[in-house]
Each structure stands twice: as structure tokens, then as C-alpha cells.
FIMIGU-280704 format. One record per residue (C-alpha): residue number from 1; x, y, z. Coordinates in nm, 3 decimals, decimal comma. Layout:
! residues N
[node NUM [X Y Z]]
...
***
This chain:
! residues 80
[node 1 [8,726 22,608 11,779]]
[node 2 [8,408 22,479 11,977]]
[node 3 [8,423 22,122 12,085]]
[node 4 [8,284 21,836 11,879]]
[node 5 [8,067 21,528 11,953]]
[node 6 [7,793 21,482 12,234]]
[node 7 [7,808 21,757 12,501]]
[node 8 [7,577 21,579 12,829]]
[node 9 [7,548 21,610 13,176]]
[node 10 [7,481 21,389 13,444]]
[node 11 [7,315 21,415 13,790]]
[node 12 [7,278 21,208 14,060]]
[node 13 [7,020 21,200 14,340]]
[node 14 [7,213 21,009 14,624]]
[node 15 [6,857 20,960 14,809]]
[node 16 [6,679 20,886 14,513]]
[node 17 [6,349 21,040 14,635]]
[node 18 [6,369 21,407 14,456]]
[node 19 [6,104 21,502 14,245]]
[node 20 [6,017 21,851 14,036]]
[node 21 [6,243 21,980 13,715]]
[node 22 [6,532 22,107 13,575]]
[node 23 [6,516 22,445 13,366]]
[node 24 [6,778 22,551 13,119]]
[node 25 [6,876 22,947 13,031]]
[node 26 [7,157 23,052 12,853]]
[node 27 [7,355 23,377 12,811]]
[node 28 [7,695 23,530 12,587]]
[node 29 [7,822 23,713 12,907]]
[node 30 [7,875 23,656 13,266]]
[node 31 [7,538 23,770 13,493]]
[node 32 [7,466 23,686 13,804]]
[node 33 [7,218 23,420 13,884]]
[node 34 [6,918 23,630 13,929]]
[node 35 [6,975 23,889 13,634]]
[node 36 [6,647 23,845 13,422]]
[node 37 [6,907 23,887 13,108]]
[node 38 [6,899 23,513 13,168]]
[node 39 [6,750 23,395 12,846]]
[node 40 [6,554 23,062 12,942]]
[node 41 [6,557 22,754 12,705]]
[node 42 [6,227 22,577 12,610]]
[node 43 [6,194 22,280 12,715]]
[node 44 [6,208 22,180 13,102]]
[node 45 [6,299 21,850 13,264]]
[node 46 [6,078 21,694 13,483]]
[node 47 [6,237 21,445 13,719]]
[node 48 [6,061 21,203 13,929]]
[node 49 [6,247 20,944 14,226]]
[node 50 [6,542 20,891 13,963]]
[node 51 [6,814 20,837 14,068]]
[node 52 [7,060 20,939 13,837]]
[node 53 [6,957 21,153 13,489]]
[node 54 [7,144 21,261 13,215]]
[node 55 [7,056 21,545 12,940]]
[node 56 [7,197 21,703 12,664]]
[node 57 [7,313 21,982 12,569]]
[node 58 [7,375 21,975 12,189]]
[node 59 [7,210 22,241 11,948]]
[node 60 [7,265 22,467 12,286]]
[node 61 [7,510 22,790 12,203]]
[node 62 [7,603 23,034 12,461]]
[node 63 [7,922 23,089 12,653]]
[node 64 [7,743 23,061 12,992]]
[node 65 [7,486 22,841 13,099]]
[node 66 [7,242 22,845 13,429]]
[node 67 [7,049 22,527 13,494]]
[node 68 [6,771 22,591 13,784]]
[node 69 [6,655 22,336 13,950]]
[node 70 [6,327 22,342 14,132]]
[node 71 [6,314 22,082 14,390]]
[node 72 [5,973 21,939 14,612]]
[node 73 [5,872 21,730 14,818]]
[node 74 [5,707 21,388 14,700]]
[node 75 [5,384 21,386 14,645]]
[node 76 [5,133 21,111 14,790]]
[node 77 [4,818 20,979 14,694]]
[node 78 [4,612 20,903 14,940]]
[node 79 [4,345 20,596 14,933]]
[node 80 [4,048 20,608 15,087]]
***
């Protein structure tokens, strides 16, 4: 039987200064990471300097799950 109630993760930034987003893609059988069988799940997660963020994954069915996380460098703007 699947599990019941709230199904979230948590990450945590130890440094706090991370910025870019978290994508989501699912699949019913193991592939490797860069297999474009990958099906990708709408809806990406733009972090900014937090340090800690949590998302769910309810309404999300598949047996394996990738999350990709695309990382840069903060972004300044400069006065003049």
C-alpha cells in the first residue's frame, strides 16, 4: 500500500547564500541521471539566500524521483 499523509522534503543551505532552483522529474523505473526518459515535473523552485526550504511532494506518483538542482552565484546590483 503507498504511504498516507504529507510526503515533504527539506533542505538546508548551511551558508545561506545559494541562489537559482530546484527542478522535479519523475520516472516508474530506475535510469540513470542523464537518461532523457526522465519525465520533468512542471513547476520549478526558485530559491533565493534561504536558508532552509521545504517542498512537497503530494499529488507526485512515480517509483523514482530526480530533483536537479541548478545552483549560481548571487547576483548584485550595482548603484551608480
Amino acid at each position: 500500500a503507498p504511504p498516507s499523509g504529507n510526503c515533504s522534503v527539506t533542505f538546508i543551505d548551511e551558508s545561506g547564500v545559494a541562489e537559482g532552483r530546484l527542478a522535479i522529474a519523475v520516472a516508474d523505473r530506475k535510469l540513470p541521471a542523464d537518461s532523457p526518459l526522465w519525465g520533468d515535473v512542471e513547476g520549478a523552485i526558485p530559491f533565493h539566500h534561504k536558508r532552509r526550504f521545504t517542498f512537497s511532494l503530494v499529488g507526485i506518483e512515480a517509483n523514482y524521483i530526480r530533483l536537479i538542482f541548478e545552483v549560481g552565484l548571487p547576483t548584485r546590483i550595482a548603484t551608480r
